[in-house]
N, C-alpha and C positions, 0 to 999 in steps of 0.2 A: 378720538385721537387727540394729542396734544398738540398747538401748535409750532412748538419749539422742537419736536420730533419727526421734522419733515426735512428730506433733503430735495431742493429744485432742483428740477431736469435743468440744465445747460446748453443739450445737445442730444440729438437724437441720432440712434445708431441706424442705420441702412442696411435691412438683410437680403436682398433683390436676389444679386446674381452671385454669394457667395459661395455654392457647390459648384459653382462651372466657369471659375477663372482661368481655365485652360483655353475659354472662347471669349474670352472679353475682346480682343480682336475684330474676330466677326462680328460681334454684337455693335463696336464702336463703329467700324464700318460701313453695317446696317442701319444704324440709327443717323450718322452723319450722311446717307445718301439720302433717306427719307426725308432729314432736317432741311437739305438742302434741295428735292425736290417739291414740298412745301414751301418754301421760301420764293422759289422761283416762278411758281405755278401762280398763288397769290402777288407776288409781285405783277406779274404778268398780266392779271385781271386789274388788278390794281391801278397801270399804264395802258391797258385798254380801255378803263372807262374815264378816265382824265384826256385821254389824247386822241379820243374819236367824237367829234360832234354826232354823228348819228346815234348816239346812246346815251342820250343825257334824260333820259327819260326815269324818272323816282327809281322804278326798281333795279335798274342798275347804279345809283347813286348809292343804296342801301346795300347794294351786293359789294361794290366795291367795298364800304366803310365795311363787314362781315369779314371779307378779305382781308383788311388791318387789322382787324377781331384777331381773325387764328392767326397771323404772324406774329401776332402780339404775343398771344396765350402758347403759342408753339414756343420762343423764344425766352417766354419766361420760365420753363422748362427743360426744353431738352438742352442747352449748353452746359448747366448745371450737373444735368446727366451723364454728358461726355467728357467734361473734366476728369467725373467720380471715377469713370469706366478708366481712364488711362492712367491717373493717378493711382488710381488704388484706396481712393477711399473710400470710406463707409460712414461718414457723419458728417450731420449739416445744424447747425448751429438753431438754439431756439428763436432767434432774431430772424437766422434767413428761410426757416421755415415756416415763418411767421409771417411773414412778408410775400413769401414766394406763394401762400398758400393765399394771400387777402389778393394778390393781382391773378392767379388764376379762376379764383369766386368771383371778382371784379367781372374780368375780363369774358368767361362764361356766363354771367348774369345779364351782360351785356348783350352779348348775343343772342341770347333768350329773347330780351325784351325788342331788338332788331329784327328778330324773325317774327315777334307780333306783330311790329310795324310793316313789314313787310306784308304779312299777311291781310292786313288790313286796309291796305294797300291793292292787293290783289282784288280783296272783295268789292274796295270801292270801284275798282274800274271795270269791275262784271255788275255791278250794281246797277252804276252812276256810270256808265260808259260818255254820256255828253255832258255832264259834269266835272270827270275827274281830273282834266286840264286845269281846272278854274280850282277844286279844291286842292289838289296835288300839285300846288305853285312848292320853287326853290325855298319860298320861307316857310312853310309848312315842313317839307322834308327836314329843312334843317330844323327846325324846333323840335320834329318827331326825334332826330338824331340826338339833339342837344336832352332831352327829356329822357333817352333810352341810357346816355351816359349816366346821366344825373341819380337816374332810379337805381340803376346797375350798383353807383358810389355810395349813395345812403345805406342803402340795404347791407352792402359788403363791409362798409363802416361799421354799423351794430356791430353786428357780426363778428367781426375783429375785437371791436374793444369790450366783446364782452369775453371770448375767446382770450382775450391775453390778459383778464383778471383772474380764470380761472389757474389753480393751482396745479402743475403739471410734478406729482412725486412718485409717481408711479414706474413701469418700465419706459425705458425710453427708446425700444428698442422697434423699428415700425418695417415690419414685415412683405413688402411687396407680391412679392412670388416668392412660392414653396416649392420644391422640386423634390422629388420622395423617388428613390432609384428600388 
């Protein structure tokens, strides 16, 4: 192929829920109950492990940060989604899909590497039960925290910058759900 014979994608088109725009309604309403019962649920946990001294214990510390995980990764999503739905539209630009796709890898990889810490966490103190006070101090937790962001960003960083040298001239068109009557 030449490469003066290429035209770059711009914008990618959204083929989700376009046989069934008769129910975009319900779906907006569906998704905006969820959005917001997610939100509140997490919040929730979120203000119970800040504002309760009896739970300051590591893995409530890690459950809460988790908590901010999925508001995060919920929110960099579904608002997006419920615009498309009331609007009516069907495409998202190669900048905001681009971005929107590096903080949901981010934000997912993240959680991944929290739920090691977590777990490892768990084994210490079935381990080391008269130890894991002394190893599982506030500055451990947060350095485990601080390490699990950090690994989350490098990795999603490649990721991205190698992801957006790539030449996108193909279809632009990104199929979600197929609905066949």
């Amino acid at each position: 192929m030449h490469p003066g014979n290429r035209t770059t994608v711009s914008k990618f088109i959204l083929l989700g829920f376009e046989s069934i725009r008769s129910i975009e309604l319900l779906l907006f309403t569906v998704f905006l109950f969820m959005y917001t019962l997610t939100l509140a649920g997490n919040l929730t946990i979120i203000a119970l492990v800040l504002n309760s001294h009896l739970i300051r214990l590591p893995m409530y510390f890690f459950l809460s940060n988790f908590s901010f995980l999925e508001l995060m990764i919920t929110s960099a999503t579904v608002p997006m989604m419920l615009v498309n739905i009331v609007l009516g539209t069907r495409t998202i630009s190669f900048i905001s899909h681009l971005m929107q796709s590096f903080f949901c890898f981010l934000l997912g990889f993240t959680k991944v590497l929290i739920l090691a810490v977590m777990s490892f966490a768990c084994n210490l103190a079935i381990c080391n039960l008269l130890r894991y006070a002394g190893i599982m101090n506030s500055q451990t937790c947060l350095n485990l925290l601080v390490a699990s962001w950090a690994g989350g960003f490098l990795i999603i960083l490649v990721h991205s910058l190698v992801m957006d040298r790539l030449p996108f001239s193909g279809p632009n068109d990104i199929n979600h759900i197929t609905f066949h009557s």
